[in-house]
C-alpha positions as CSV (number, residue, x, y, z in Angstrom):
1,X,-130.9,8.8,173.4
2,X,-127.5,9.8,175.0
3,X,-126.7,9.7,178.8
4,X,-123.7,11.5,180.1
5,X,-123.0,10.6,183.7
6,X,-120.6,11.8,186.3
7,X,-117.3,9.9,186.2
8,X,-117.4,9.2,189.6
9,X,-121.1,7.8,189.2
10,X,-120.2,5.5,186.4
11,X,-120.4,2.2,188.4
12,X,-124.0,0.2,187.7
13,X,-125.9,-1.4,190.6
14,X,-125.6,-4.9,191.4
15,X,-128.4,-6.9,191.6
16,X,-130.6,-6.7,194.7
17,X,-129.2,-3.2,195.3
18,X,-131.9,-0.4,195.9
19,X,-130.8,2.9,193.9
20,X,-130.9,5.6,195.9
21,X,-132.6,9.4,195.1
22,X,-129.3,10.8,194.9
23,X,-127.9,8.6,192.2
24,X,-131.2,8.9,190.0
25,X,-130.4,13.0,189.9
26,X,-126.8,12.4,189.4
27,X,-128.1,11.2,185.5
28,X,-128.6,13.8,182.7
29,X,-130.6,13.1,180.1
30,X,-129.2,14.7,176.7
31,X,-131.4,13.9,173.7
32,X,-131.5,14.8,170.3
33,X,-134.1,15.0,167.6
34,X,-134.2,15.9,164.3
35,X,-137.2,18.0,163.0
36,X,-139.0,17.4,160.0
37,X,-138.2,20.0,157.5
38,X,-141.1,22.8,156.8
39,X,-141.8,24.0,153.7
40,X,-139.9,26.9,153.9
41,X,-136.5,24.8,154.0
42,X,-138.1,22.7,150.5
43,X,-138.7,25.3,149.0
44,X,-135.2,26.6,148.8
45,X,-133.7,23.3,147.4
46,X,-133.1,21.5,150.3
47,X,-131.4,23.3,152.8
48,X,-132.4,23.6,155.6
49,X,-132.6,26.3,158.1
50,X,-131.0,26.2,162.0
51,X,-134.6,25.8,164.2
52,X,-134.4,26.5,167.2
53,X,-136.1,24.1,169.7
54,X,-139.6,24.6,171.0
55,X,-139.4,23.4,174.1
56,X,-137.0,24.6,176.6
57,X,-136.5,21.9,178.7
58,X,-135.5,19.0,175.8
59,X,-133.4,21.8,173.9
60,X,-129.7,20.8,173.3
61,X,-126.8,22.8,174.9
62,X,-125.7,25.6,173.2
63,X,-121.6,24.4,173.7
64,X,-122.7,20.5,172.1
65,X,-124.2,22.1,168.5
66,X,-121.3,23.5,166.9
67,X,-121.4,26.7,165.4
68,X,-121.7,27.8,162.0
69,X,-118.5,30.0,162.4
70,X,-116.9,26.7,163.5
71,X,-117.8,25.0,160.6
72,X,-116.7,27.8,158.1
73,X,-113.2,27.8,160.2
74,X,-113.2,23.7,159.9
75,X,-113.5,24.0,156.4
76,X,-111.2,27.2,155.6
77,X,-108.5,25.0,157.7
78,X,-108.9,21.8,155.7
79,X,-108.7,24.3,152.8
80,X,-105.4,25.8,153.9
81,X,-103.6,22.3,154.5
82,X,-104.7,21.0,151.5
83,X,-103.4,24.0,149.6
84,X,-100.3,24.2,151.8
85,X,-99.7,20.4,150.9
86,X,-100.4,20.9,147.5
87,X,-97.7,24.1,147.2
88,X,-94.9,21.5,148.9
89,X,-95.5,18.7,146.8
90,X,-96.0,20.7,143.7
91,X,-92.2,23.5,143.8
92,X,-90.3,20.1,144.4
93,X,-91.9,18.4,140.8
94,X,-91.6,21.4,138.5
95,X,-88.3,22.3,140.6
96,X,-86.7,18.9,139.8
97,X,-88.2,18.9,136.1
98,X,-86.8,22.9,135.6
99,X,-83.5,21.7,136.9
100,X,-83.6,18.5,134.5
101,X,-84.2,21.0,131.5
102,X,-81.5,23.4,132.5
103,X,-78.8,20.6,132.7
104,X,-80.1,19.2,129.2
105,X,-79.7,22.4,127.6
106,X,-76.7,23.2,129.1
107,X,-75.1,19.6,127.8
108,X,-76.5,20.7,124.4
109,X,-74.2,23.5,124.3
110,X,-71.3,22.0,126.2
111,X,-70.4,18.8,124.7
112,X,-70.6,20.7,120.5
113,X,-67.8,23.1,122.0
114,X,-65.9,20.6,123.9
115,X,-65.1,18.5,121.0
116,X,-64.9,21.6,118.8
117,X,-61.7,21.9,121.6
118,X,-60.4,19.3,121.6
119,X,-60.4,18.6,117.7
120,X,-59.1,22.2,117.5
121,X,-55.9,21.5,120.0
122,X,-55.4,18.6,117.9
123,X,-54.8,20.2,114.6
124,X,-53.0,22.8,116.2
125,X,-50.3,20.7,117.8
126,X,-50.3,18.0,114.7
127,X,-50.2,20.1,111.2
128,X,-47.0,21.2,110.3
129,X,-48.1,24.8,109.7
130,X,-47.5,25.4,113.0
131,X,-43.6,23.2,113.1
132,X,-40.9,25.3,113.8
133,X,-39.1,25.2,109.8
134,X,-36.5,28.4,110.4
135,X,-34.4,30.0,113.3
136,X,-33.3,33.9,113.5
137,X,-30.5,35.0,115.6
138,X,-29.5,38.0,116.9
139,X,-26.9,39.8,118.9
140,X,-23.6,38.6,116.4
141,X,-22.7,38.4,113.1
142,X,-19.8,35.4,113.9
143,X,-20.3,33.2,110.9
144,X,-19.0,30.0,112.8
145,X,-21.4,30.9,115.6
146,X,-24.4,31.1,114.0
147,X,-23.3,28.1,111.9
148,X,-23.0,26.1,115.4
149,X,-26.4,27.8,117.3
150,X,-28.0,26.6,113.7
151,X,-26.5,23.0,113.8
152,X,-28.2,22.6,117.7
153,X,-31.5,21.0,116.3
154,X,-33.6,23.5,117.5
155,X,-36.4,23.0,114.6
156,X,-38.6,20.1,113.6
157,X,-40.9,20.6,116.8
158,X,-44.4,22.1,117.2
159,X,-43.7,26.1,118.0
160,X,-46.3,25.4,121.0
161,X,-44.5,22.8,122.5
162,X,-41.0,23.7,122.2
163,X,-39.3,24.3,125.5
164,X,-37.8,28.1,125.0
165,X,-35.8,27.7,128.3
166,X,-34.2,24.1,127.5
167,X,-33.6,26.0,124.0
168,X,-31.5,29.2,125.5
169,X,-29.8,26.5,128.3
170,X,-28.5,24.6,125.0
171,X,-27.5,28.0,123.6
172,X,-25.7,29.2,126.5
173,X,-23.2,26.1,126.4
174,X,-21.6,27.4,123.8
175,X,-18.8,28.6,124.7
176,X,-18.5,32.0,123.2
177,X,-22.2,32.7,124.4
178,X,-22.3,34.6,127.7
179,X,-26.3,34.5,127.7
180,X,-29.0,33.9,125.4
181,X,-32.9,34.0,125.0
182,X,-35.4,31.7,122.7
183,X,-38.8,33.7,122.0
184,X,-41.6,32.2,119.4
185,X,-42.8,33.7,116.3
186,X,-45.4,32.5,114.8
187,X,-46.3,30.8,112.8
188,X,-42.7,28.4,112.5
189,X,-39.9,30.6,113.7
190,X,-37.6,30.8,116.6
191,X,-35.9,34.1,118.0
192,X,-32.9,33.3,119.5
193,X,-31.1,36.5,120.8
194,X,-27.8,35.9,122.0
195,X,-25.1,38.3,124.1
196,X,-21.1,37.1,123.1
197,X,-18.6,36.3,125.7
198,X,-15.7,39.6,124.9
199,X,-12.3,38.5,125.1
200,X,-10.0,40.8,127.3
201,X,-7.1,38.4,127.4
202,X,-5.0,36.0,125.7
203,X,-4.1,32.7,127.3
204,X,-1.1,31.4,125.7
205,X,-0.3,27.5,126.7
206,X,2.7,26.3,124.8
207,X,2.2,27.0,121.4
208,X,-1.7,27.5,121.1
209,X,-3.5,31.1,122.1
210,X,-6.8,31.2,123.4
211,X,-9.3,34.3,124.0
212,X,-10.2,34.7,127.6
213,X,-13.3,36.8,128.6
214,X,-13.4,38.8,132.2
215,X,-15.0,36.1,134.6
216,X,-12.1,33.2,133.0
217,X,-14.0,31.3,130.9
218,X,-11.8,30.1,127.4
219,X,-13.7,31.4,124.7
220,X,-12.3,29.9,121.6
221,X,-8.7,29.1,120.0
222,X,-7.4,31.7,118.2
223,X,-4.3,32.2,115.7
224,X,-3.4,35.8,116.9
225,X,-3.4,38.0,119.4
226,X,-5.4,40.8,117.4
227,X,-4.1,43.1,119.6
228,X,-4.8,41.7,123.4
229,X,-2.6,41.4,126.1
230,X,-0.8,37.7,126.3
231,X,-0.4,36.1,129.5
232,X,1.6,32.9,129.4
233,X,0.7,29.9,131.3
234,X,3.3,27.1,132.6
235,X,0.3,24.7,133.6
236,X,-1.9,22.0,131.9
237,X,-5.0,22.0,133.6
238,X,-7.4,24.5,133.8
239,X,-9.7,25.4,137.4
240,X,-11.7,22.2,136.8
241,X,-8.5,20.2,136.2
242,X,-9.1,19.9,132.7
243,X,-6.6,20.5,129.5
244,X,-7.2,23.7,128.1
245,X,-10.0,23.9,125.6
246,X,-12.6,26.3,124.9
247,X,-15.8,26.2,127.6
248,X,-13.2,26.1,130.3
249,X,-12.4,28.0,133.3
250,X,-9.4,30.3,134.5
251,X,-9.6,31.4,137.9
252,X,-11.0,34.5,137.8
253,X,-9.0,35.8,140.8
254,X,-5.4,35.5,138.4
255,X,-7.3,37.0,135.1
256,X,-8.0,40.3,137.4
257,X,-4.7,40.5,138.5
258,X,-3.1,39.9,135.2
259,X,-5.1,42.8,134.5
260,X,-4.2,45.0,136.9
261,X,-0.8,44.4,136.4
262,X,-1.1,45.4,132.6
263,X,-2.8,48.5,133.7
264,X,-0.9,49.7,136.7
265,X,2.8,48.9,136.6
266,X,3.3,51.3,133.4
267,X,2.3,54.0,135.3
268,X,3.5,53.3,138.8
269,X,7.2,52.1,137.6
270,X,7.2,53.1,134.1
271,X,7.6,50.2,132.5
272,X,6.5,49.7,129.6
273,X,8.1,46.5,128.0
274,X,6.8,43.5,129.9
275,X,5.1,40.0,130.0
276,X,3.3,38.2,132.7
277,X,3.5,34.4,133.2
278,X,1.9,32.3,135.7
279,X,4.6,30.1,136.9
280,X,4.6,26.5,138.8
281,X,6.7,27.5,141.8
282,X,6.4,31.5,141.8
283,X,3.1,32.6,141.0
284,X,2.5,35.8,138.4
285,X,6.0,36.8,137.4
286,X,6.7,39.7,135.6
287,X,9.3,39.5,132.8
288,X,11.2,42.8,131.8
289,X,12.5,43.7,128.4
290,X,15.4,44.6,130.3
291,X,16.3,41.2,131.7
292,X,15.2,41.2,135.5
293,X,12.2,39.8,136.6
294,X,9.5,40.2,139.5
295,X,8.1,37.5,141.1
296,X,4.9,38.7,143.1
297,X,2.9,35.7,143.9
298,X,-0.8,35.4,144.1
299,X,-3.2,38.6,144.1
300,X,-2.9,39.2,147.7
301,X,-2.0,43.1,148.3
302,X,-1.3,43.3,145.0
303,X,-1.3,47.6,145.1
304,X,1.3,47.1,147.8
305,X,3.4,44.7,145.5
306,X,3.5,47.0,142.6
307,X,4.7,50.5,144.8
308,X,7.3,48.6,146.0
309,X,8.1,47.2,142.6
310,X,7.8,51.0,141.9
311,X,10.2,52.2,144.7
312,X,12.7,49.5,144.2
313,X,13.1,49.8,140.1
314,X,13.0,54.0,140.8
315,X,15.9,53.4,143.3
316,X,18.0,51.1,141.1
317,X,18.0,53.2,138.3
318,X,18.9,56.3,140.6
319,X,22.0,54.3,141.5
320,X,22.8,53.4,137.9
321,X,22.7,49.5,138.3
322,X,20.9,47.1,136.7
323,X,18.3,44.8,138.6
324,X,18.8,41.1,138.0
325,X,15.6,39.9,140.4
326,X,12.9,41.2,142.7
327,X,10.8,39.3,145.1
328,X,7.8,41.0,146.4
329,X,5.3,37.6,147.9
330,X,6.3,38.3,151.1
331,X,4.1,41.4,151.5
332,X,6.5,44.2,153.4
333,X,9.4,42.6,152.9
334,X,10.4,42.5,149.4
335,X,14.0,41.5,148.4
336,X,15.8,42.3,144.9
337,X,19.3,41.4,143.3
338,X,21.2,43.3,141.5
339,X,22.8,42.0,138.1
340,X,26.4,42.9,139.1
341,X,26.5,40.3,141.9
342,X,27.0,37.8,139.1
343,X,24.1,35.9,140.5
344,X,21.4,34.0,138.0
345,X,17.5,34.3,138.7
């Protein structure tokens, strides 16, 4: 038997207290008994059927028994956890193992072609069918200067590994090389293709002629002039302040005037007969066939310089006298000397 009573009832009497009508009726009491099963209920293997109670007054709320919807809904819920517990623990085993298997086939085909790689770079950088064995040059036919590209070691290395820019650097400090380029051709042969330095002057110190390109770098000592221009030099050092030798430098400032000179003054003046020398004390100086010379400095206003050299020569020879001197450094105003004065440059 099961008593529910009020919670504010709860509290038992104490001894000698006299319970009163109102507490008795505040007590309900809920009882519940189980029928024996009828034959019906036996006869379909056990189970038995809901009965519904006889009497009225002992009968059981309906909200205490719970439904059999409720019980159906208990047991789909249970159901659904267990399945949804099931589905999370499950994913994460055959997700971990699926992952596991991918990796170890994927390391079955990696590591084979890794060391297929690396034993492959390692043949191709060690056998010698790949060392470079010959050069082939291009852009001259100067015996001596494919005889001194060829003596620059360039060969004996792995075609792979050699350095084509340190190559053409090397190249380029030869001296009659203006530029130069170092492609590969497999399987063992270097390209080098190289642009010569063109001589437009000769540089005659003392007794010894060298070829001078356009920018002032010495190419090389020559024996003649092969028919270039000579411009005679009273120094010993070079820009750098080095002796003259091939690979160095003229100032390229005094190898364009030298040039202009050569071109100009035959037309302007019409003199034809003429060398240039770059003094110590007077700069460029012109020396005539004739005798005289004209001292004009550095390459300052040098079209200036050469009309009056022009209107000074076409004035002399109007007069009939001979010119012994003419000073044009001092820009507009030049100063000559006649031959007749007796006076010596």
């Amino acid at each position: 038997m099961f008593k529910r009573s009020n919670k504010a009832k709860t509290q038992q009497p104490t001894p000698g207290s006299v319970s009163s009508p109102e507490s008795e009726r505040s007590l309900v009491d809920v009882t519940f008994r189980q029928r024996p099963p009828d034959k019906t209920s036996r006869s379909r293997g056990g189970r038995r059927a809901p009965q519904r109670p006889t009497n009225p007054a002992r009968a059981t709320p309906v909200e205490e028994q719970p439904t059999p919807s409720t019980m159906i809904g208990l047991g789909w819920a249970r159901a659904g956890a267990q399945k949804h517990a099931q589905m999370r623990a499950g994913p994460k085993r055959r997700f971990s193992r699926s992952r596991r298997e991918r990796w170890l086939r994927r390391a079955v085909v990696i590591v084979p072609l890794l060391l297929v790689v690396v034993f492959g770079l390692h043949a191709l950088f060690t056998t010698t069918y790949f060392e470079v064995q010959q050069i082939t040059i291009e852009g001259t036919r100067n015996g001596q200067l494919i005889a001194a590209i060829e003596r620059l070691h360039l060969t004996g290395v792995n075609i792979f590994l050699a350095d084509t820019s340190a190559d053409a650097a090397l190249v380029k400090t030869l001296p009659p090389i203006a530029d130069a380029s170092v492609t590969r051709n497999l399987p063992n042969t270097l390209l080098v293709h190289v642009v010569e330095r063109q001589p437009v002057l000769i540089w005659q110190v003392g007794a010894t002629l060298y070829s001078v390109d356009a920018g002032g770098a010495i190419i090389g000592q020559v024996q003649q002039a092969d028919g270039l221009p000579v411009m005679s030099d009273e120094h010993s050092l070079d820009q750098h302040g080095h002796p003259f030798a091939p690979g160095g430098k003229i100032d390229p400032k005094i190898i364009q005037m030298a040039r202009h000179l050569l071109e100009q003054v035959p037309t302007a003046s019409g003199i034809t007969s003429f060398t240039l020398r770059d003094t110590l004390l007077y700069g460029i100086v012109l020396f005539s066939a004739e005798g005289w010379q004209a001292r004009f400095g550095g390459p300052d206003n040098l079209q200036h310089k050469i009309d009056e050299l022009a209107a000074i020569v076409q004035l002399v020879r109007q007069q009939g006298q001979q010119l012994a001197l003419i000073d044009l450094r001092f820009g507009n105003y030049p100063y000559y000397r006649l031959k007749s004065a007796g006076a010596e440059p």
